[in-house]
mmCIF file of the C-alpha atoms, coordinates in Angstrom:
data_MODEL
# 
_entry.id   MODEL 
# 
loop_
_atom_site.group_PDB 
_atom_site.id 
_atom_site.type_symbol 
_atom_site.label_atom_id 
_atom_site.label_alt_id 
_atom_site.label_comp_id 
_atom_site.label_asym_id 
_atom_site.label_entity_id 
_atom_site.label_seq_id 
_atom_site.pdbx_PDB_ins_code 
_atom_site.Cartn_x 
_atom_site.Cartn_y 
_atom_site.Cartn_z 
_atom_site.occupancy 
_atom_site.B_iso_or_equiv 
_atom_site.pdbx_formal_charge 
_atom_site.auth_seq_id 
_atom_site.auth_comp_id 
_atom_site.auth_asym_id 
_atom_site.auth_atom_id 
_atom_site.pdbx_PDB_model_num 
ATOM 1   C CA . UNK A 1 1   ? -19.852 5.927   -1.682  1.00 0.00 ? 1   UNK A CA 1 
ATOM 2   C CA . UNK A 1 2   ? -17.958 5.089   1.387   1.00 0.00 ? 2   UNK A CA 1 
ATOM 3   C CA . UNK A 1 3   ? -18.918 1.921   3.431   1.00 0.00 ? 3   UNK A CA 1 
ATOM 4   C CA . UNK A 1 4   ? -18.252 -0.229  6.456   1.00 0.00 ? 4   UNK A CA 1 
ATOM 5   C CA . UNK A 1 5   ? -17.839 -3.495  5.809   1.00 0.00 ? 5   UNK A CA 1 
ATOM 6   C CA . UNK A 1 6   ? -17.826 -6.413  9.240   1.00 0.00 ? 6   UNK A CA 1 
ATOM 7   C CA . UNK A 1 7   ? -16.246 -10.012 8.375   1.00 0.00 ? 7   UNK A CA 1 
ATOM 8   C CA . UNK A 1 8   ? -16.168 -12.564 10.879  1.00 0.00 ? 8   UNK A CA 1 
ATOM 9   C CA . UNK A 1 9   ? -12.595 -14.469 10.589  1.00 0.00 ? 9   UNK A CA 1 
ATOM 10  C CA . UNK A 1 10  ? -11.387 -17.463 12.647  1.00 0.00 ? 10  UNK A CA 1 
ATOM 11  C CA . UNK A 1 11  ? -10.071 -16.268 16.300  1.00 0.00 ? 11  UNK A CA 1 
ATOM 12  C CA . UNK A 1 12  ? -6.305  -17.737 15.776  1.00 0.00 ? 12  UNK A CA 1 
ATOM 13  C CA . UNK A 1 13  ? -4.165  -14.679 15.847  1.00 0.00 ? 13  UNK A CA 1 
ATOM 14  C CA . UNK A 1 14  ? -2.248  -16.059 12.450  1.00 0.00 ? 14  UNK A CA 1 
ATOM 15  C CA . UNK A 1 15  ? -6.063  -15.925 10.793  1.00 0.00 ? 15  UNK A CA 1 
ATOM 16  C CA . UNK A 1 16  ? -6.342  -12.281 12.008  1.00 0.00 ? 16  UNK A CA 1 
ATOM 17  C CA . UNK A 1 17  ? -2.914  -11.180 10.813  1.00 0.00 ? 17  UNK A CA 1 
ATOM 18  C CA . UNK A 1 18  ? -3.697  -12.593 7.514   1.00 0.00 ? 18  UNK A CA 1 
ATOM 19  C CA . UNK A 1 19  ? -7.257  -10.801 7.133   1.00 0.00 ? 19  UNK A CA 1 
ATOM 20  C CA . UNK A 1 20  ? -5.823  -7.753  7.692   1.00 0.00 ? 20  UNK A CA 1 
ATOM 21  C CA . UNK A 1 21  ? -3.170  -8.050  5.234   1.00 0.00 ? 21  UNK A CA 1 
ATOM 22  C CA . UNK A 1 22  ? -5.094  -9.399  3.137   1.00 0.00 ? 22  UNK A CA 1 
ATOM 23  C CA . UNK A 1 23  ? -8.307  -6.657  3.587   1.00 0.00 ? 23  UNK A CA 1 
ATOM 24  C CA . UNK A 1 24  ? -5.484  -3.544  3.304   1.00 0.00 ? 24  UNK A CA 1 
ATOM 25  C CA . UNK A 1 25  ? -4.135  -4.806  0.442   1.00 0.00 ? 25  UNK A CA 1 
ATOM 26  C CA . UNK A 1 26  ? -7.306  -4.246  -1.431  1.00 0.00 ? 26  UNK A CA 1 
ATOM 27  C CA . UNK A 1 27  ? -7.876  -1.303  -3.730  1.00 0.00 ? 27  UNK A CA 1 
ATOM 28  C CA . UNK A 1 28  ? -10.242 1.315   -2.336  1.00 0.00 ? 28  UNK A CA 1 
ATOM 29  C CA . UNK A 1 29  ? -9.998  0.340   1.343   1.00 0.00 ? 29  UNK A CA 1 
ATOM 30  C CA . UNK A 1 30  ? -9.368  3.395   3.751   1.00 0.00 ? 30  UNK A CA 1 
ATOM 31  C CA . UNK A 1 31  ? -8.835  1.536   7.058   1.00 0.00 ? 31  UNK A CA 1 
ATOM 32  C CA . UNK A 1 32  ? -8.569  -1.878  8.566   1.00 0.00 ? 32  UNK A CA 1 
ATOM 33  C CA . UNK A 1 33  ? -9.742  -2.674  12.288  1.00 0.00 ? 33  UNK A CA 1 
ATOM 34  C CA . UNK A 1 34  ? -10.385 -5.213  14.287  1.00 0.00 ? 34  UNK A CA 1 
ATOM 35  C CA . UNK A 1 35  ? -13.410 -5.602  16.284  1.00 0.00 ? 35  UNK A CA 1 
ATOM 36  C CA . UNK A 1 36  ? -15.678 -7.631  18.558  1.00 0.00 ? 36  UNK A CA 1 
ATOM 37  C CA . UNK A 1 37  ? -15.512 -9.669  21.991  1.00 0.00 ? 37  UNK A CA 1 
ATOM 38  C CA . UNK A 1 38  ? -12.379 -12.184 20.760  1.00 0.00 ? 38  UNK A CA 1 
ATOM 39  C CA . UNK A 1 39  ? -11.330 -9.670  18.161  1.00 0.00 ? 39  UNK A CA 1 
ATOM 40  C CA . UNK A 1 40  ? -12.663 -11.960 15.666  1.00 0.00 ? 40  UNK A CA 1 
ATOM 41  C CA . UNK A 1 41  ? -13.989 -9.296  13.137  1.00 0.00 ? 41  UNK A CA 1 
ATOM 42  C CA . UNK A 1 42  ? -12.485 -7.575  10.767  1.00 0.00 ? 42  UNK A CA 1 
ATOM 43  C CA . UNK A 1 43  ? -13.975 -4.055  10.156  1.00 0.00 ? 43  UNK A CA 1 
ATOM 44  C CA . UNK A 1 44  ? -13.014 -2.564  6.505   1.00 0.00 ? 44  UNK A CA 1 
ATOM 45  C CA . UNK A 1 45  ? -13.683 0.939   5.684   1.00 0.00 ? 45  UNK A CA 1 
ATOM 46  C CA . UNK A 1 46  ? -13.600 2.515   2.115   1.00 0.00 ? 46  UNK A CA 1 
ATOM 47  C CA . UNK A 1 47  ? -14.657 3.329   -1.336  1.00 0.00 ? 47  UNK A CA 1 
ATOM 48  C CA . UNK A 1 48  ? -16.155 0.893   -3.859  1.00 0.00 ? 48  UNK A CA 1 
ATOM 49  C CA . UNK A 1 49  ? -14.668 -2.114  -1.818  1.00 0.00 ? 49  UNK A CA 1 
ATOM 50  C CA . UNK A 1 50  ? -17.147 -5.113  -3.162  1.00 0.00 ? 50  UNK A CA 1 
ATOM 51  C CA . UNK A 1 51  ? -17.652 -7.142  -0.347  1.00 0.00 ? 51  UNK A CA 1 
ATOM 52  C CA . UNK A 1 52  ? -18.544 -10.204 -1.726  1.00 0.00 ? 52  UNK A CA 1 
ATOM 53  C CA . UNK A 1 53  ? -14.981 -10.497 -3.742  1.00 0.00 ? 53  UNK A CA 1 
ATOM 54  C CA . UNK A 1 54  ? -13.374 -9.486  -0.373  1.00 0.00 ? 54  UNK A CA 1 
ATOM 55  C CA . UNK A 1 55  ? -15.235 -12.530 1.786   1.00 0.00 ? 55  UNK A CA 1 
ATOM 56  C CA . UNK A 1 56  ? -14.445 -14.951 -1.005  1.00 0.00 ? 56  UNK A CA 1 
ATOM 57  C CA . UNK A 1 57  ? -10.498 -13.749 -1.416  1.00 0.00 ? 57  UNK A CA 1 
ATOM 58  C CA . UNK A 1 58  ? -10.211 -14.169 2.692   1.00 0.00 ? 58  UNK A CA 1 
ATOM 59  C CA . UNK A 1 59  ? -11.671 -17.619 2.622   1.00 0.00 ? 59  UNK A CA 1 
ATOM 60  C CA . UNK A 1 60  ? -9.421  -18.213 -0.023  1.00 0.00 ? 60  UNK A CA 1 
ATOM 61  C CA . UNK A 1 61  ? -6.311  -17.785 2.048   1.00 0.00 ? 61  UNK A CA 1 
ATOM 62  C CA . UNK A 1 62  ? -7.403  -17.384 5.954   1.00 0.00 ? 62  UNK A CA 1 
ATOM 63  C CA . UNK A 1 63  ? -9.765  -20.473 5.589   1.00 0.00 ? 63  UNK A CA 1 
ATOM 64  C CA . UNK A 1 64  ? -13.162 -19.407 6.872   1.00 0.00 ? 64  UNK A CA 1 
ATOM 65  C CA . UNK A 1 65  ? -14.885 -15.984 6.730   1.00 0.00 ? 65  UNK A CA 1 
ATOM 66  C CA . UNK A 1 66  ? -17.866 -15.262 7.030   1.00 0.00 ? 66  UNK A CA 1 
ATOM 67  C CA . UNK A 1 67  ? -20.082 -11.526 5.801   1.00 0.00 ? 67  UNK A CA 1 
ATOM 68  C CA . UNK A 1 68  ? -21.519 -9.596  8.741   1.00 0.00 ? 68  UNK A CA 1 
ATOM 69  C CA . UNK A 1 69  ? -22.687 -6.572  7.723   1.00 0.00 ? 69  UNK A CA 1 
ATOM 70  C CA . UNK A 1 70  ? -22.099 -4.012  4.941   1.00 0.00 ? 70  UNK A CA 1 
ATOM 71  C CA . UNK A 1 71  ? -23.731 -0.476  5.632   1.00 0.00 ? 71  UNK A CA 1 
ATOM 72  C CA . UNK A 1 72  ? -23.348 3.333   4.314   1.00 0.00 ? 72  UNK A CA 1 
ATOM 73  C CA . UNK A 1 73  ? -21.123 5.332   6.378   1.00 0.00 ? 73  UNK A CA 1 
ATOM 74  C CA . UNK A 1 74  ? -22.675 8.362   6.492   1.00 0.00 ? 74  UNK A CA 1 
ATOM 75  C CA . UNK A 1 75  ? -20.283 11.840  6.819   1.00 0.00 ? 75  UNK A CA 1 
ATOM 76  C CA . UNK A 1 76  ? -20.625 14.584  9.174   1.00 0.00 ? 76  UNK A CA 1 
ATOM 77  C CA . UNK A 1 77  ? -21.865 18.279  7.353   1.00 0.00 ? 77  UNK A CA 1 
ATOM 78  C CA . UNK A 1 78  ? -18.807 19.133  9.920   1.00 0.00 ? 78  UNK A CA 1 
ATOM 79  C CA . UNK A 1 79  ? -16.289 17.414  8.401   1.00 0.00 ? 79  UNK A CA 1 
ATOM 80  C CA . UNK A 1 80  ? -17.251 18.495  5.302   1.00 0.00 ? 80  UNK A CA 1 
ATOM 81  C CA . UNK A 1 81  ? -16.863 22.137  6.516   1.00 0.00 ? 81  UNK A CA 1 
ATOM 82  C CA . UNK A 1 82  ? -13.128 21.213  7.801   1.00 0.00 ? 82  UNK A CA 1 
ATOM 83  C CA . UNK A 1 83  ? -12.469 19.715  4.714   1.00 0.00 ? 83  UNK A CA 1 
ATOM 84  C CA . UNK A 1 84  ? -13.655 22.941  2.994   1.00 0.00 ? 84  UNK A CA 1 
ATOM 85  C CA . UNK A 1 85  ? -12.105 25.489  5.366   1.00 0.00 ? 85  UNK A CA 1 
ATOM 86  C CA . UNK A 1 86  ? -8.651  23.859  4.999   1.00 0.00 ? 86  UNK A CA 1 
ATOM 87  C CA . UNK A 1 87  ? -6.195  26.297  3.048   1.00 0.00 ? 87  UNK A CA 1 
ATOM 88  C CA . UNK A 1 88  ? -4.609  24.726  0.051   1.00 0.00 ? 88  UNK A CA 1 
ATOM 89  C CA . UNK A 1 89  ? -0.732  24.404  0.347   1.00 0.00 ? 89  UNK A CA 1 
ATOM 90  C CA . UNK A 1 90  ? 1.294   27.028  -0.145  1.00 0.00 ? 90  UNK A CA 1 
ATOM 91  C CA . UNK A 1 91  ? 3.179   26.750  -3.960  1.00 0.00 ? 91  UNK A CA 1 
ATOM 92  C CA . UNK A 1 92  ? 6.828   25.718  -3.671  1.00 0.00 ? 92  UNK A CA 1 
ATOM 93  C CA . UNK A 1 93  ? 9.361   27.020  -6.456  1.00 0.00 ? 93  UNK A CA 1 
ATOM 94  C CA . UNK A 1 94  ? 11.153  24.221  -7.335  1.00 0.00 ? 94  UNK A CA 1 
ATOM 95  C CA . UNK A 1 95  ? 14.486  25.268  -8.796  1.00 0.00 ? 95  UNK A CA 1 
ATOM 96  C CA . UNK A 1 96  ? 16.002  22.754  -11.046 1.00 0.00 ? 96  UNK A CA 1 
ATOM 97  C CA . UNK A 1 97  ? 20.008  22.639  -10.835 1.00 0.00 ? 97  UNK A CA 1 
ATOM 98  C CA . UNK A 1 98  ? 21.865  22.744  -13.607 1.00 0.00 ? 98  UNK A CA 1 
ATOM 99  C CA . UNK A 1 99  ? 22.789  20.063  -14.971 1.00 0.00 ? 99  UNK A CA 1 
ATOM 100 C CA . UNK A 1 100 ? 26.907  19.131  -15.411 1.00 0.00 ? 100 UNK A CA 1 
ATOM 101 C CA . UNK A 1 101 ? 27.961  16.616  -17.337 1.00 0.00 ? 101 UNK A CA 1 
ATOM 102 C CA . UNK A 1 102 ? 31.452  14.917  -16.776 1.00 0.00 ? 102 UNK A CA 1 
ATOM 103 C CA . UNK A 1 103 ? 33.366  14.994  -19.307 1.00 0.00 ? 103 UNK A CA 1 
ATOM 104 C CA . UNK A 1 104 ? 34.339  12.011  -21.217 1.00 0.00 ? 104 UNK A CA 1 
ATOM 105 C CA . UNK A 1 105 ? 37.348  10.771  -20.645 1.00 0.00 ? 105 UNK A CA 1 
ATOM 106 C CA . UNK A 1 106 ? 40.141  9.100   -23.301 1.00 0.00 ? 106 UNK A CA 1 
ATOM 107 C CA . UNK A 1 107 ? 42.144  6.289   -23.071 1.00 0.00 ? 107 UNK A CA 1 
ATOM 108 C CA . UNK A 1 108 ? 44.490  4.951   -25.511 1.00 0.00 ? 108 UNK A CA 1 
ATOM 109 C CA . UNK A 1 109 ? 45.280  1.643   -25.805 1.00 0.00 ? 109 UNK A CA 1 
ATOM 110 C CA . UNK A 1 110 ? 49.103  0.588   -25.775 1.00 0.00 ? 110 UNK A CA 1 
ATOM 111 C CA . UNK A 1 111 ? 50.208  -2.211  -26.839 1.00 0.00 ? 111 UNK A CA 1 
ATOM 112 C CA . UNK A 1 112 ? 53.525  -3.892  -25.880 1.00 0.00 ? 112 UNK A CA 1 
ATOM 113 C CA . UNK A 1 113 ? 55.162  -5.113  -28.997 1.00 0.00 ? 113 UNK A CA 1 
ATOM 114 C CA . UNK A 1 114 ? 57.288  -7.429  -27.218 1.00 0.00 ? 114 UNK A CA 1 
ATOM 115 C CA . UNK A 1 115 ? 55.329  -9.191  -24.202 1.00 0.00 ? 115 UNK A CA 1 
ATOM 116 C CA . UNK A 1 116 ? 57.344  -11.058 -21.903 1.00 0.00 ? 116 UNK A CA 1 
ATOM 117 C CA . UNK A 1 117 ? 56.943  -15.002 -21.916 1.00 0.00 ? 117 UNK A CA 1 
ATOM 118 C CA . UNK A 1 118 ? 56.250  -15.151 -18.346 1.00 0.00 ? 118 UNK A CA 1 
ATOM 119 C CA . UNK A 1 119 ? 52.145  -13.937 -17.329 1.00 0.00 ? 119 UNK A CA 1 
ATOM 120 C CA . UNK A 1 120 ? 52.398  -13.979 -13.690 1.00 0.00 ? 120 UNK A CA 1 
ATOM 121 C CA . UNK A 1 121 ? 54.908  -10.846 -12.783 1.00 0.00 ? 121 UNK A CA 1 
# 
């Protein structure tokens, strides 16, 4: 069930920045706007957001935040016909290339079986 959820945040631009961050970062969440006269709500949209958990985590870390509104966003039978009318993507052949290994390569060790006194050359 999608809904739209309205938090009032503090109206320093810092606050704002963080609420959004913060309010994307969350699982489920579809979009993040900002809203009202002083842009001082943050509207969240999506899918099994809980609300509460949100307005507790933002006045965790923004400072104060308070819960507006939470309501049902209710979907168009139109959109539902796009959705529905929308061809599925054509199938791609994926080729896989062969795969070439490099060949190992030997080395022999030689050994000097009388080194020089001297190290630097």
């Amino acid at each position: 069930m999608k809904q739209k959820i309205v938090i009032e945040v503090l109206p320093c631009d810092k606050c704002r920045s963080k609420a959004l961050v913060l309010a994307a970062a969350t699982d489920g969440v579809t979009s993040v706007t900002l809203d009202g006269q002083k842009t001082d709500q943050v509207v969240v949209v999506g899918d099994g957001v809980d609300a509460a958990c949100l307005t507790k985590s933002l006045r965790k870390k923004v400072g104060y935040a308070s819960l507006l509104t939470v309501e049902k966003v209710k979907e168009t039978p139109e959109k539902k016909k796009e959705e529905a009318k929308k061809d599925p993507p054509p199938c791609a052949r994926w080729t896989v290339p062969p795969c070439y290994h490099p060949q190992p390569e030997y080395y022999k060790a030689v050994y000097d079986p009388n080194p020089s006194s001297c190290t630097l050359m």
